[in-house]
C-alpha positions as CSV (number, residue, x, y, z in Angstrom):
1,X,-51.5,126.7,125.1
2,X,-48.0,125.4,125.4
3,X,-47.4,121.3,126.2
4,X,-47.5,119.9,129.8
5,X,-43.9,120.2,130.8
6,X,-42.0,116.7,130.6
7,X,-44.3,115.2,128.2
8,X,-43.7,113.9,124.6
9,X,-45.7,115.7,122.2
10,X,-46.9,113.6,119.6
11,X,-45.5,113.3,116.4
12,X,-48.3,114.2,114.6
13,X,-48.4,117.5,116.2
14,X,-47.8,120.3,113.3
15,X,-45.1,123.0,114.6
16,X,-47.8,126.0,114.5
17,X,-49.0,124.6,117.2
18,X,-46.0,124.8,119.5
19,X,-45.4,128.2,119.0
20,X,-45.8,128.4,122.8
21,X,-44.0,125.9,123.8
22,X,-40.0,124.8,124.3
23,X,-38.8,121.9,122.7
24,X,-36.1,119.3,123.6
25,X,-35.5,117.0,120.5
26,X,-33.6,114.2,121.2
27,X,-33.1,110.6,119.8
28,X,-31.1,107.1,121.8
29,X,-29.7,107.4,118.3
30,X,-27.9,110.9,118.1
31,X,-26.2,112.9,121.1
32,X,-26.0,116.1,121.8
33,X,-30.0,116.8,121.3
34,X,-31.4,120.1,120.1
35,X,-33.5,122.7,122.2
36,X,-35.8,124.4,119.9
37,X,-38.6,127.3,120.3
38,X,-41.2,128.0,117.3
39,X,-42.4,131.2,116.3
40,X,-44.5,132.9,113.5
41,X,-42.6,133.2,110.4
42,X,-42.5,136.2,107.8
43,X,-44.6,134.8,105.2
44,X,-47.8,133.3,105.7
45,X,-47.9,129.6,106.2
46,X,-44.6,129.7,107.3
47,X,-42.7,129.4,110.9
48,X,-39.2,130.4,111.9
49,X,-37.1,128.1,114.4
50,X,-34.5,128.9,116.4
51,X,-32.4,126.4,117.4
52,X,-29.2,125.0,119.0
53,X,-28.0,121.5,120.2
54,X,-27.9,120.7,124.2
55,X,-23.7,120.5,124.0
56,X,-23.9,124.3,122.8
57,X,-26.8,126.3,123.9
58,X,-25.6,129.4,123.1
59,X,-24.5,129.0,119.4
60,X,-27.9,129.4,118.1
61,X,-29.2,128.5,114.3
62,X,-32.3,129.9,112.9
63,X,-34.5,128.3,110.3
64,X,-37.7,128.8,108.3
65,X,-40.2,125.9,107.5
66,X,-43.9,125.2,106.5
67,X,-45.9,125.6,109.7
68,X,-48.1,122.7,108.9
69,X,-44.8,120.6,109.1
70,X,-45.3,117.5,111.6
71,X,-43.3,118.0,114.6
72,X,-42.0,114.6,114.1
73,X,-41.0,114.6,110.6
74,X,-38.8,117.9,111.5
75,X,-36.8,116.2,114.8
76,X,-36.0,113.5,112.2
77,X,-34.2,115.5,110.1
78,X,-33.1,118.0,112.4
79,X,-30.8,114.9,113.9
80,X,-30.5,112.4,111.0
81,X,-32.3,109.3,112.3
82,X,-35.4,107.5,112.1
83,X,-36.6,107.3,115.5
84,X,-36.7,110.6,117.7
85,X,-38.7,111.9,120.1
86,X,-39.7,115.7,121.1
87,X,-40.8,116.5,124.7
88,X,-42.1,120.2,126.5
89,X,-39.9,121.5,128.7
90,X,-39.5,124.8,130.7
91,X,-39.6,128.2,129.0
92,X,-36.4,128.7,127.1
93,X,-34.6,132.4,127.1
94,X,-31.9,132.6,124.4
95,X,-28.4,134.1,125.0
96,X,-29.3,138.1,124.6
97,X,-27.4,141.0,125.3
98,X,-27.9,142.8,129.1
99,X,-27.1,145.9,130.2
100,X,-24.1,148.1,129.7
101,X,-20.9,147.3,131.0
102,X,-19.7,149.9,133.5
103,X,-16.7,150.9,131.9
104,X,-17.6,151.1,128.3
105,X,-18.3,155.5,128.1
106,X,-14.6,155.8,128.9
107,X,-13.4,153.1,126.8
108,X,-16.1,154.3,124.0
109,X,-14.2,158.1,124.3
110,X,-10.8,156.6,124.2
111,X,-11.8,154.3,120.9
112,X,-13.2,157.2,119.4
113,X,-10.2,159.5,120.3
114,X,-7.7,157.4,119.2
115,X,-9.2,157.5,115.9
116,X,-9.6,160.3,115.5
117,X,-6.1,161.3,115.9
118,X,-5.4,158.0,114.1
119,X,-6.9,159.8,111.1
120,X,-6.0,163.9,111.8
121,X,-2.2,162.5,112.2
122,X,0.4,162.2,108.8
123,X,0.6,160.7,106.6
124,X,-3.6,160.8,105.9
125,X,-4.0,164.1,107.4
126,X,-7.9,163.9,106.5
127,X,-9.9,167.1,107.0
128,X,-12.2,167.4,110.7
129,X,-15.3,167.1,108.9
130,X,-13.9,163.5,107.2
131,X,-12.7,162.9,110.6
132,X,-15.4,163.9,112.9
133,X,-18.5,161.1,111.7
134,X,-16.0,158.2,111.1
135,X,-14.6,158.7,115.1
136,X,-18.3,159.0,116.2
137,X,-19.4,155.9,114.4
138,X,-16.9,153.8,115.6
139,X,-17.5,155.0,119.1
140,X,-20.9,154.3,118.7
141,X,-20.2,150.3,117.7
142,X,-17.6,149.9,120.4
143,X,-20.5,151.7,123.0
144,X,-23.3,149.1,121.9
145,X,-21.3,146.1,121.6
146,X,-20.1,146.3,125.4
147,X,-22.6,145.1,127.3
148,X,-23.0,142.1,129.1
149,X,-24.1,138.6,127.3
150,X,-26.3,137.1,129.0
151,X,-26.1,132.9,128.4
152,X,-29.1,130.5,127.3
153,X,-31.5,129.7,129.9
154,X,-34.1,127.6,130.4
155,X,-36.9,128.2,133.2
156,X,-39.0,130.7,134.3
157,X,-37.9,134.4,135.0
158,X,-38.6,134.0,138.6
159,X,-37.1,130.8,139.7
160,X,-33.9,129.5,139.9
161,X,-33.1,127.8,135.8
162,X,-32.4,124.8,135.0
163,X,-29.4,123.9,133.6
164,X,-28.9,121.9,129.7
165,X,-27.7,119.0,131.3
166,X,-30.0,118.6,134.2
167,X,-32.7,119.1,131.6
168,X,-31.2,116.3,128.9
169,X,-31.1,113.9,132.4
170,X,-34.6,114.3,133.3
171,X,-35.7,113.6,129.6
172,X,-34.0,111.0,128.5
173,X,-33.7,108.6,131.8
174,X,-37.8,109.5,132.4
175,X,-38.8,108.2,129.4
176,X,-35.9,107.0,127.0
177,X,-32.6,105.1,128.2
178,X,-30.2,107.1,126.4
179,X,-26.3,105.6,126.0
180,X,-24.4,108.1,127.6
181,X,-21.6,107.0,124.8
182,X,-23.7,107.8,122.0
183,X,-21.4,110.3,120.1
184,X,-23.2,110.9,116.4
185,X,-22.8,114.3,115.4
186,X,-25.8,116.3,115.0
187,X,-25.4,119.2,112.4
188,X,-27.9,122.2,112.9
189,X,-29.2,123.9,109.1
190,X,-27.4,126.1,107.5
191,X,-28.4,129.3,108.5
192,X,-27.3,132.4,110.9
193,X,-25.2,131.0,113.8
194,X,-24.8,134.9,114.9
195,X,-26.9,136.1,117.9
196,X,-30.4,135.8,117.7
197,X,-33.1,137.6,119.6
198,X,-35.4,136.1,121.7
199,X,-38.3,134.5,120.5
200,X,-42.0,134.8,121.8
């Protein structure tokens, strides 16, 4: 069952059991904070995080850690200070990709034409059958890749979101007096900061 929204989940808590439930991590000590969502991992015992700081929601960073890890030791080191604090909040949707854009079969045929010739063209003159499966490929990558990115949310699918900031307000002037002039950089892990898919 995921965490009553708004509420602090205590520090004790160990992350396998907020595999349901959307984080914001945040500290009077370090700005931006971190939204972070928990999910199973690939090997047993384990969990994977994705996660990205409230200043850029969309540049995700995945992770992999014990699952018995305490939810309070990780937002410590996730933002480099001793005192943080981790609170539910509303269902978060990562950036993802939408549907396809409208004009991308024509531009898909042109990309895929112009290789083609690109290729059939001195000085490399290659053969059809050369020609033929490179043209289709790149066609292919061009067709999947244009579609529409669809930003970080955070709400339910059937009401209007909430936005980062509105989010970060409500948190941290409920229950924590934040200095708005707090600039300590937090550093995500090391780890993929390509798109990542939507966890469960």
């Amino acid at each position: 069952m995921p965490y009553p929204l708004w509420q602090l989940v205590p520090p004790t808590t160990q992350v396998r059991d907020l595999f349901s439930t959307s984080l914001l991590i945040f500290s009077p000590d370090a700005s931006p904070g971190i939204l972070a969502r928990f999910s199973t991992g690939l090997d047993e015992g384990t969990a994977t995080a994705v996660l990205a700081t409230t200043r850029r929601p969309d540049a995700l960073a995945m992770m992999g850690i014990d699952d018995d890890e305490r939810i309070g030791k990780q937002a410590q080191t996730l933002l480099g200070v001793e005192r943080a604090d981790v609170m539910a909040i509303p269902h978060i949707t990562w950036k993802r990709l939408g549907k396809g854009l409208a004009w991308r079969t024509p531009i898909t045929g042109v990309v895929a034409l112009f290789t083609a010739a690109l290729l059939y063209v001195p000085p490399l003159s290659w053969s059809p059958w050369a020609i033929t499966p490179i043209a289709v490929f790149l066609g292919l990558i061009v067709w999947l890749l244009l579609r529409e990115r669809i930003p970080t949310s955070i709400g339910p699918p059937d009401a209007p979101h909430i936005s980062v900031d509105d989010v970060v307000k409500r948190a941290t002037f409920s229950h924590i007096e934040v200095p708005r002039s707090k600039s300590s950089a937090v550093r995500l892990p090391k780890g993929s900061r390509r798109w990542a898919p939507p966890v469960s």
